[in-house]
N, C-alpha and C positions, 0 to 999 in steps of 0.2 A: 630618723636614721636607724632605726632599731630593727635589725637583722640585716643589716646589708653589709659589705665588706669596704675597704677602703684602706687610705692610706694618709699619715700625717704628713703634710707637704710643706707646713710653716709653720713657727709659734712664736708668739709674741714673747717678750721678758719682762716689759711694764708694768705693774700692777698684777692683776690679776692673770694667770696664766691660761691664752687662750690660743685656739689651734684653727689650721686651716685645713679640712680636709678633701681628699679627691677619692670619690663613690668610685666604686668598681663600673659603674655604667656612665663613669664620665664628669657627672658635676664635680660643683667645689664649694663646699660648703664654710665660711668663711665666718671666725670668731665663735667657735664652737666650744664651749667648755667642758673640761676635764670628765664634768659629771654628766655631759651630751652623749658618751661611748665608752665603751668596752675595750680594755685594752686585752691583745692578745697575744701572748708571749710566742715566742719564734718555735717552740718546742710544743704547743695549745695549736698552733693555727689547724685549722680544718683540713680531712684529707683532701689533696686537690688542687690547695691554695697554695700560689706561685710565694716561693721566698723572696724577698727584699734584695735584689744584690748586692755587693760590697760595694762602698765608695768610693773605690778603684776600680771597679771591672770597667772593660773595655765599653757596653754599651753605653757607660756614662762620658764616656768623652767623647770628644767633637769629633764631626769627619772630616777630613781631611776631601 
């Protein structure tokens, strides 16, 4: 996974704490541990790279 971009899309609470994540080119790479990536702060992200939107914005809800 080392240099590619992506996004946390799930995480476990049991045990050990693991993550599900989706690559910028699509996969999903599933049960990936903490020390698998680089975490990168909203203020750190690369020029270029699309922000996370809020958990309210409109594309996150259903359409009608």
């Amino acid at each position: 996974m080392a240099g590619q971009d992506g996004l946390v899309v799930a995480r476990t609470l049991a045990g050990t704490p693991a993550y599900d994540l989706r690559l910028a080119d699509g996969r999903v790479v599933k049960y990936a541990a903490e020390t698998d990536f680089e975490v990168v702060e909203p203020g750190d992200a690369p020029r270029g790279a699309r922000p996370s939107s809020s958990p309210n914005s409109s594309s996150d809800r259903p359409r009608d």
